[in-house]
C-alpha positions in Angstrom: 0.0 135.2 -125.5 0.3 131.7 -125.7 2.6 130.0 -128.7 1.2 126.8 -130.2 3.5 123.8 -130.1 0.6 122.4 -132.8 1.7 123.5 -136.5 5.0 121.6 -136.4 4.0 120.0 -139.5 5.0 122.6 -141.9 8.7 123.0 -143.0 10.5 126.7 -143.2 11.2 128.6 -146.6 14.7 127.6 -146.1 13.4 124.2 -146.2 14.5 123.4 -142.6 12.6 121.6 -139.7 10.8 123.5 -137.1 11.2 122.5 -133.2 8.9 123.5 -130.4 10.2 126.1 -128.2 9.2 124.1 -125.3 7.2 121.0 -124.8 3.2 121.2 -124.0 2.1 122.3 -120.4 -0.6 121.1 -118.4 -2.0 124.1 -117.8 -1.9 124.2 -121.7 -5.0 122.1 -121.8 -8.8 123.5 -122.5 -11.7 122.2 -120.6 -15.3 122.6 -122.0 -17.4 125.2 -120.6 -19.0 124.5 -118.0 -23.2 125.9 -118.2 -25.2 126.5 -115.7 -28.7 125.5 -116.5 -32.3 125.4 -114.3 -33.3 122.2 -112.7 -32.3 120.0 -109.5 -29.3 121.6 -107.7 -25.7 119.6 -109.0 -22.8 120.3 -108.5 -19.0 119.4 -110.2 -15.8 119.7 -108.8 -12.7 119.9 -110.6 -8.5 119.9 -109.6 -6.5 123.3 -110.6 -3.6 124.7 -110.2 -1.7 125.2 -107.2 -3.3 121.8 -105.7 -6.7 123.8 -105.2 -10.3 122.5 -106.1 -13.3 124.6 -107.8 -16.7 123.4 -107.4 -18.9 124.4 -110.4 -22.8 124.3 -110.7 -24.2 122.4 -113.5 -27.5 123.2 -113.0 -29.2 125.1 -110.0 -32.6 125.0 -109.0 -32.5 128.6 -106.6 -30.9 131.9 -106.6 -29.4 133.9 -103.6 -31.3 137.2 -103.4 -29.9 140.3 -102.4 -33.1 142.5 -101.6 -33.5 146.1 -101.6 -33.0 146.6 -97.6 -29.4 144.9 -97.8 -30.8 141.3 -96.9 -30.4 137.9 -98.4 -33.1 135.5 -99.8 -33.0 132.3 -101.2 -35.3 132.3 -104.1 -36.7 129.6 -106.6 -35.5 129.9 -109.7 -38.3 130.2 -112.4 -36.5 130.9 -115.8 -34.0 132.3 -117.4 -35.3 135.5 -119.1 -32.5 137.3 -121.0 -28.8 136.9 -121.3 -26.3 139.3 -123.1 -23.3 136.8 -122.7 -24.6 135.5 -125.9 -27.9 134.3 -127.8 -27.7 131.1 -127.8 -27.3 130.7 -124.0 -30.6 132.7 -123.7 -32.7 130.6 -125.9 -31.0 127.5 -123.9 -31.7 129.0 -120.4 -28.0 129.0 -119.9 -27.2 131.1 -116.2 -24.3 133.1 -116.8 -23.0 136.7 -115.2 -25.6 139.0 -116.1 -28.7 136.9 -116.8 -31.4 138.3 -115.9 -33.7 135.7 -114.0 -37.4 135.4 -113.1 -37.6 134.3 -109.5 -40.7 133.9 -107.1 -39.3 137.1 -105.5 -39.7 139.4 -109.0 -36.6 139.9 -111.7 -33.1 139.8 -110.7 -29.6 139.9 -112.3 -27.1 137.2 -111.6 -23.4 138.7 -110.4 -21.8 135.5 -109.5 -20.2 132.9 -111.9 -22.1 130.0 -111.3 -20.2 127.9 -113.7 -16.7 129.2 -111.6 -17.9 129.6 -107.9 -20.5 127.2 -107.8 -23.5 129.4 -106.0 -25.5 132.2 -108.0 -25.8 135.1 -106.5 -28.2 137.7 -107.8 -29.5 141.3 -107.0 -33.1 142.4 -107.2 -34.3 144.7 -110.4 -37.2 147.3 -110.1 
């Protein structure tokens, strides 16, 4: 669990000061989400920790498509049907983990993290 450094503002019962336990981290810092959405393929990258790069998809125009005899398709994406990660991202056509998508190829379920690893990856459903 992470201790905020951010109500400092406050004084004790005793009426004292309070001091951070330690100064703020870089790793400290939030980024926005980043959400995958249909259209023409874009990509972002971004610095992490330990000097490494992720690239992230911002919006992704096809799917790869694990078929039923173990081989891979690339399929156009048509729209995003339903996604349990949350409401909101379905009626926005967010593409998350889970989403189930309609591509040329029938329904599939994504079980990448296009917003983490930058590619969706997706497996076909009967």
């Amino acid at each position: 669990m992470k201790r905020s450094t951010e109500n400092l503002a406050t004084s004790k019962i005793t009426g004292g000061r309070r001091h951070p336990l330690r100064t703020r981290r870089k790793y400290d810092m939030d980024r926005f989400p980043n959400e995958a959405v249909i259209g023409t393929q874009t990509t972002v990258t971004r610095d992490v920790r330990a000097g490494l790069v992720k690239t992230a998809l911002k919006t992704a125009d096809h799917v790869n498509l694990a078929l039923n005899d173990g081989k891979v398709k690339k399929s156009k994406i048509l729209k995003v049907l339903e996604n349990a990660t949350n409401n909101d991202y379905q009626r926005r056509g967010v593409i998350s983990k889970g989403a189930v998508l309609e591509t040329e190829d029938g329904k599939c379920k994504v079980v990448s993290r296009p917003g983490q690893h930058g590619v969706v990856n997706a497996i076909l459903i009967k």
